[in-house]
N, C-alpha and C positions, 0 to 999 in steps of 0.2 A: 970580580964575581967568579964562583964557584961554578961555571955554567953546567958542570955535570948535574949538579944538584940542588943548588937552590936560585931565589928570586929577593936581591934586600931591597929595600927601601931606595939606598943608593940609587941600586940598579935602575927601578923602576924610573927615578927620577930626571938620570942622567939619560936613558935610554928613551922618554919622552920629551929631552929638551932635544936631543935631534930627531926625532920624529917631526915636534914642531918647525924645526928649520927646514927639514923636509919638503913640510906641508908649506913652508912660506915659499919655497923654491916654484911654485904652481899654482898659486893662487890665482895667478889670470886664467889659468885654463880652468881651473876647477868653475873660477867663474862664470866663465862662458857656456860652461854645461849647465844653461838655462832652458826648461822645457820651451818656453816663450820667448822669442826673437825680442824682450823690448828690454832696454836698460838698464834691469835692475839687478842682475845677476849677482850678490853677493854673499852664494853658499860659505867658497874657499874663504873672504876675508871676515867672515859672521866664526867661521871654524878658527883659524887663525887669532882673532881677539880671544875666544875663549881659553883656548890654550893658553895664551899668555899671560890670561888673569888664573891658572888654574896653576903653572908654573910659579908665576911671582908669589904663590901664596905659599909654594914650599921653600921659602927661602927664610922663610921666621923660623923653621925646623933645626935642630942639630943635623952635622952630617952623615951622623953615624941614625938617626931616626929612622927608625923600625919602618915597614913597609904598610902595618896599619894606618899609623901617621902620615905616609906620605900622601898613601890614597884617601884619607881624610882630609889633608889639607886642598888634593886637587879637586874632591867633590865640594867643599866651600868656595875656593877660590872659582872654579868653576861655573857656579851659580849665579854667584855676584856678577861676572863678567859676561853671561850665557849673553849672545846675540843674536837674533833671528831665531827662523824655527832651529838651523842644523846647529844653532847651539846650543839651543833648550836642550835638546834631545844628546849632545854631546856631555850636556849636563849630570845628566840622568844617566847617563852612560858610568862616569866617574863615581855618581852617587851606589850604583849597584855594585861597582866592583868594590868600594871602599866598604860596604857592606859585607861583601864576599871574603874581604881577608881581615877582619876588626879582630883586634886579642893578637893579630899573629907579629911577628918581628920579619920573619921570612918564608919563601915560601915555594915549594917544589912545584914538579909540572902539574901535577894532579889540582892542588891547589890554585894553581895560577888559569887554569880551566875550568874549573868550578868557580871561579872570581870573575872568569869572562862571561859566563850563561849567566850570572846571578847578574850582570853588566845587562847583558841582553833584554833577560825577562824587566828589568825595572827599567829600561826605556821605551818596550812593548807596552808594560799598563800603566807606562804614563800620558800617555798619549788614548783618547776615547774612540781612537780610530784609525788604528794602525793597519799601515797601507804596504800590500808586499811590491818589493822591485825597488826598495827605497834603502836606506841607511839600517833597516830594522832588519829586512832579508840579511844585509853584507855582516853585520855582527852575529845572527843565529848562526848562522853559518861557518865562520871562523870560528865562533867557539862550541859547534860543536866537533869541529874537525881538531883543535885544540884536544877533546876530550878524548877524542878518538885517538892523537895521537900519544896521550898522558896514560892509555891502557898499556902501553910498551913498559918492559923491564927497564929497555936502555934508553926512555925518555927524557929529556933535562928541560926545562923551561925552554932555551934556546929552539928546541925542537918542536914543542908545543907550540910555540910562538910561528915557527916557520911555517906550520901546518897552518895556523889562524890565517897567514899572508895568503898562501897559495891558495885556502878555500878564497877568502875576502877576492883574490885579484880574479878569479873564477866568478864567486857570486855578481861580481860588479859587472862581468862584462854580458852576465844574462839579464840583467835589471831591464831593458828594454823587452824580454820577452814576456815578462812580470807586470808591465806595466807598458799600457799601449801607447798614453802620450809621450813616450819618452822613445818608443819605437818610431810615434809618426815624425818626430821632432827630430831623429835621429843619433839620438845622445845616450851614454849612461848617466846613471844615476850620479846629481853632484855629491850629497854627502855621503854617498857610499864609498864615490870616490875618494874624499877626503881622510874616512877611515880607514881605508883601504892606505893612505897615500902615508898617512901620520906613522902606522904600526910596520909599513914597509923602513919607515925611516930609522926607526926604532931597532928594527932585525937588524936590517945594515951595523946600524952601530953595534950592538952584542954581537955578531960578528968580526967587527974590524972592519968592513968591506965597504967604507964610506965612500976612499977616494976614487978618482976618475969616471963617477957613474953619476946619473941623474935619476932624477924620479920617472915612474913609467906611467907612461898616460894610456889610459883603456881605450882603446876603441874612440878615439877622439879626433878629428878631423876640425873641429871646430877653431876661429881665427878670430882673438881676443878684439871685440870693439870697445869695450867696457873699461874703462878706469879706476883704477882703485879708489875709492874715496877719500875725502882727506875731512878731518873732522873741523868744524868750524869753534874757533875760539874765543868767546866771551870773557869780557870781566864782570867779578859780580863782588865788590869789596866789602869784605864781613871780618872783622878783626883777626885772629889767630884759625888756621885750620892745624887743629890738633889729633894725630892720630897716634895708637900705641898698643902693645898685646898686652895681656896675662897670661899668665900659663901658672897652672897649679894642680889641684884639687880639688875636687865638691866645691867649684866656684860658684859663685851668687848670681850666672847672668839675670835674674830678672829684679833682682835688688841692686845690682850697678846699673843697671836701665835708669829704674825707679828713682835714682838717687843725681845722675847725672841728668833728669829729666828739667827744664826751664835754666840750665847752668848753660844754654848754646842754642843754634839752631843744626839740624842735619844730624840728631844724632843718629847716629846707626851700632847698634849693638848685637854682634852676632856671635856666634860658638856653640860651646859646650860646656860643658861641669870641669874638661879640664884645659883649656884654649878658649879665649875671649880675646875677641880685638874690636876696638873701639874709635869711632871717627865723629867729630863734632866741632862745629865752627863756634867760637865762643870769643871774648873779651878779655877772658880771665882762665888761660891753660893750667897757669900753677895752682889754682882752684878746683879744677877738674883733675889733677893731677894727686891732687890732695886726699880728694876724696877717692880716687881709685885705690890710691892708700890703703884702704879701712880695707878692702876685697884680695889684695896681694899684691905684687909688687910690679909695676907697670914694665915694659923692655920694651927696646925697637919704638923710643920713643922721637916722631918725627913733628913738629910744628912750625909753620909756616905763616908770614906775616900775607895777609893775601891782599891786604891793600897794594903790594908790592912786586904783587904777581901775577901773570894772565893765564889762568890752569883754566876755570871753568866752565863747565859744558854748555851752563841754563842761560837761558833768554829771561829773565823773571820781570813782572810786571807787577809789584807789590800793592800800587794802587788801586789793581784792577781786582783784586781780592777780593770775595762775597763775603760780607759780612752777616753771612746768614750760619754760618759754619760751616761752610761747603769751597773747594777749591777746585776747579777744573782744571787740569790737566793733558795739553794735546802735543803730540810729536808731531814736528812739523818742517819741513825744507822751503825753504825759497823766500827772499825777503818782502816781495808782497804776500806771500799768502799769512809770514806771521805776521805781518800789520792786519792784514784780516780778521786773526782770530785773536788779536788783542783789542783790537775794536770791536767786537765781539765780547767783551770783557772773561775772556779766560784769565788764568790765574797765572801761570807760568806754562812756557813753553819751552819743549827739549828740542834742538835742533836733529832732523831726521827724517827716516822716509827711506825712500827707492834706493840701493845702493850705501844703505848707510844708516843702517839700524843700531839705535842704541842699546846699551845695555842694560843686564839688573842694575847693575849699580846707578847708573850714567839717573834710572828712573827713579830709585830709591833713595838720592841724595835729592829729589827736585820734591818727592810726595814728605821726605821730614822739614826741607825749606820751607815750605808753605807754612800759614800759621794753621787752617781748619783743621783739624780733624777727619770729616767725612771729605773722602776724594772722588771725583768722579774723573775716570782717564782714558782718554780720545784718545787710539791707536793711532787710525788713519793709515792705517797698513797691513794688510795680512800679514806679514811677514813679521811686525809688530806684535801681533797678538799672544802667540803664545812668551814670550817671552812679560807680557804684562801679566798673564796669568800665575809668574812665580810671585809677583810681588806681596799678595795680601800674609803670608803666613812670615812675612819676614816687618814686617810694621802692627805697632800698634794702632794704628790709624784704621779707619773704615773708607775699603776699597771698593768702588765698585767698575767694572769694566764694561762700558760702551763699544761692543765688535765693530766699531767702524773700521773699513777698510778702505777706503779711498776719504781723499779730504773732503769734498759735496756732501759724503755723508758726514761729517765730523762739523762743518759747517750748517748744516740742518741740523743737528743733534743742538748745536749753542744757541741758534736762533729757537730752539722748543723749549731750551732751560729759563726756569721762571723763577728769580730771587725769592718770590713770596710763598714760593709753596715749600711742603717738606720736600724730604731730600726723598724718600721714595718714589713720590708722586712723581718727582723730576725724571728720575731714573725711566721711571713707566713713559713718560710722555718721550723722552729722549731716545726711548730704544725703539720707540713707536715709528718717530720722526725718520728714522736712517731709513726706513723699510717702504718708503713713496720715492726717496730721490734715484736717480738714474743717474751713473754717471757714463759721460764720454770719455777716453785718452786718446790723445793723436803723438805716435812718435814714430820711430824709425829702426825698421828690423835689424840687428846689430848682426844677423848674419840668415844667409838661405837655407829655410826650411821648408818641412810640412806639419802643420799645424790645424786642426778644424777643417780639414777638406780643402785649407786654401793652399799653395804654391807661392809661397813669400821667396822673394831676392833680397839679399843683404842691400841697407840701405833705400830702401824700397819705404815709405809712406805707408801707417801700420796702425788700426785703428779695434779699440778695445771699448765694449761696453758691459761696466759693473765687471772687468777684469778681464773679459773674453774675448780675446781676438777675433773680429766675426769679417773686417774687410781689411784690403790693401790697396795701394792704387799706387798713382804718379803727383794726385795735386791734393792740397787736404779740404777745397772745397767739395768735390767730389767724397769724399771719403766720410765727409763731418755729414755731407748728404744720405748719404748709405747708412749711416748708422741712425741717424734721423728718425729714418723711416721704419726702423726696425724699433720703434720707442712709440705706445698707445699716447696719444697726448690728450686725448679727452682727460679734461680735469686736469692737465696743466698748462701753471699759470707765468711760471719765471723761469729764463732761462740764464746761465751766466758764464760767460767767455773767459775764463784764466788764463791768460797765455804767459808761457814760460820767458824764459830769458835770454832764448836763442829766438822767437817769432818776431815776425816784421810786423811792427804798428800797422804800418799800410794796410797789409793783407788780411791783418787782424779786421780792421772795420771793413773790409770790403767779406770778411764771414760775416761779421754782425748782419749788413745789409741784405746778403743773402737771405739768412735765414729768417729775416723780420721779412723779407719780401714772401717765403714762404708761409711764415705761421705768423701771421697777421696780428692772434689776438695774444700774442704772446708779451710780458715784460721783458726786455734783453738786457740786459746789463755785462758790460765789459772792465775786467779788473786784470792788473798789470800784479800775478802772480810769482813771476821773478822763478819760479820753479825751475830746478834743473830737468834735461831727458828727456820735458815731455813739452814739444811744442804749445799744445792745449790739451788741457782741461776742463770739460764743458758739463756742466749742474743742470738736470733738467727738473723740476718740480710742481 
């Protein structure tokens, strides 16, 4: 690269595969910069998947591929792979900037900071309520300090870029005074960090200045309890998984849809007028292969016999399918809880949850596997949510999204759905349904905080309702007691005991007894949840 003067495609590309290395270099710590002492901490590896789906997508590019292409392939690749909220938003990130520079090949420092606010502004108003001291503060800020420093004569990209760091490594370390849970809890902002951590990686490299250094951690004292997740792997045997690009002209995506439609299941058709890539499990690949024919000429053509192989994500439950045209849809961790919601008769199930959020993609190969049409899809996770939110504009199908946030709600949600009625009516009754239940969480502070006025010790006994950390203690009958009390129980009827995969049976019925000795006219029921992280999980209704 010409660092006096320009920015290519190349650059851009090589210069965020080490960024991402970067950012994989701290993913535990990024982790742990959880406002919440509980478990689930997985900003850095929700950041880190995305990148890597947004990398792997420029690899169907030429090398020499213009810098509009590049950043068009990472805002697709991107999407598809977006994980949690800080990927959604990392998403969107990519989608602004590839906006920012479309038409160009390459592109100065002026340019490359007017691509980073145009980055900025499209992940501010993609979001209905953008919160400062967060991931949104650390990119306005780098790029406006980019722009500021793209007003110099003797500006070069490289320079702009350093100015983005040094505003970003500034903005991250004020993010607690932006934002008070993050000051009580003692921490910066994770994904601010992480963008802060990716484009540091990135300078390094255009630089030179990789070896003998690590990445810098803000203001971080925090001591990683938290494990990376490892993704759990299903078989699911469906003849040929066939995938493959085009690349052309005034291409046909929505008549290669039309045409490759009932030749497979899963298919997924995404692009533009000049890039299509296409994924679909079918019988007959050289049938499908045929027909992509007629639209232009297929490349990067990859097919796979998958009786013969253990790739897949889903849990799927085809017998449990509505025959009403309706498929339910829920992300779910722990193997009793999906015995749960398959007895429950959902439709299929994406392994997921706390620690280990899936993807666009991971969701939008389970919403084309179903046979319905009308979807309805169980989060069961905040951290789920916005990431289910990209899905409806990327399927033909009719989505609708159930905000459940913990699973109680997502379990009240299946037990309100009625085969016999329309699919609206369900909808209405199902989102009705999340909005009585109460949930408990019992686990363990993965390190010492302040939090809600309490004074938590790492390891300490750490108790959440409907998300809130509100008590701590030493035993968790005590604790399942406190939180109890803090729940109106006039008008309910059932209570139910999930216990995870780490809790002692014993201890487990000696809560049951408890609380039936307190609340008398209560139904209890106890179910072997198999959940990771979270001792119990307690349904009140």
């Amino acid at each position: 690269m010409d660092k006096h003067i320009t920015l290519s495609g190349k650059d851009l590309r090589e210069m965020l595969v080490a960024g991402t290395g970067w950012l994989e270099r701290i993913v535990p710590d990024i982790n742990a910069l959880n406002v919440y002492p509980v478990p689930d901490g997985d900003c850095g590896i929700n950041m880190l998947f995305t990148m890597r789906s947004s990398l792997a997508e420029t690899t169907n590019l030429d090398e020499d591929a213009g810098i509009a292409s590049v950043a068009a392939a990472l805002a697709k690749g991107s999407l598809m792979g977006a994980r949690g909220n800080s990927g959604v938003i990392l998403s969107q990130i990519w989608r602004g900037l590839s906006e920012g520079v479309a038409g160009k090949e390459i592109i100065d420092a002026k340019e490359f900071a007017a691509a980073l606010e145009q980055a900025s502004e499209t992940a501010r108003h993609a979001l209905s309520n953008p919160v400062e001291g967060t991931i949104l503060t650390v990119i306005k800020d780098a790029a406006s300090a980019a722009a500021q420093e793209a007003l110099n004569s003797t500006s070069s990209p490289i320079s702009a870029i350093e100015a983005a760091v040094d505003a970003a490594r500034i903005s991250v370390k004020k993010t607690p005074d932006l934002l008070q849970v993050l000051k009580d809890a003692g921490v910066v902002d994770a994904g601010g960090h992480g963008f802060f951590t990716l484009f540091e990686g990135a300078l390094l490299h255009l630089k030179n200045d990789m070896d003998n250094r690590s990445p810098e951690l803000l203001n971080s004292t925090v001591v990683l309890s938290v494990q990376t997740p490892q993704i759990v792997l299903e078989e699911e045997p469906y003849g040929f998984c066939t995938q493959f690009m085009i690349n052309g002209t005034d291409l046909d995506l929505s008549g290669l849809r039309d045409s490759l439609t009932g030749m497979g299941k899963s298919l997924i058709v995404v692009g533009d007028s000049n890039n299509i890539r296409v994924h679909i499990h079918t019988q007959e690949p050289n049938k499908v292969l045929e027909t992509a024919l007629e639209y232009g000429e297929p490349i990067d053509i990859d097919i796979n016999d998958m009786d013969e192989q253990h790739i897949e994500f889903l849990v799927l439950h085809k017998e449990k399918m509505s025959k009403n045209g309706t498929a339910i849809i829920a992300v779910v961790n722990g193997d009793g809880m999906m015995r749960a919601f398959s007895e429950l008769g959902v439709s299929a199930i994406i392994p997921g949850g706390q620690t280990m959020n899936p993807s666009t993609m991971d969701m939008l190969q389970t919403i084309e596997e179903v046979i319905p049409d009308n979807i309805i899809f169980l989060p069961n996770n905040k951290n789920v949510i916005p990431t289910a939110n990209l899905l409806q504009p990327l399927t033909k199908k009719n989505i609708r999204i159930i905000p459940t946030e913990t699973i109680p709600q997502g379990i009240s949600a299946l037990i309100a759905y009625i085969p016999e009625v329309n699919f609206d009516t369900n909808i209405e009754e199902m989102t009705d349904a999340i909005t009585t239940v109460r949930t408990i969480e019992i686990t363990h502070a993965t390190r010492t905080t302040k939090v809600n006025g309490l004074n938590i010790s790492g390891g300490e006994i750490i108790g959440l309702l409907d998300g809130i950390i509100l008590t701590s203690g030493k035993n968790y009958q005590d604790t399942i007691t406190e939180l109890l009390a803090k729940i109106d129980m006039d008008g309910k009827n059932i209570l139910t005991i999930y216990y995870g995969k780490d809790a002692d049976p014993d201890q487990t019925q000696d809560i049951r007894k408890m609380i039936g000795d307190r609340y008398t006219g209560l139904e209890i029921g106890v179910v072997d949840g198999g959940q990771p992280h979270y001792e119990y999980i307690i349904s009140v209704d």
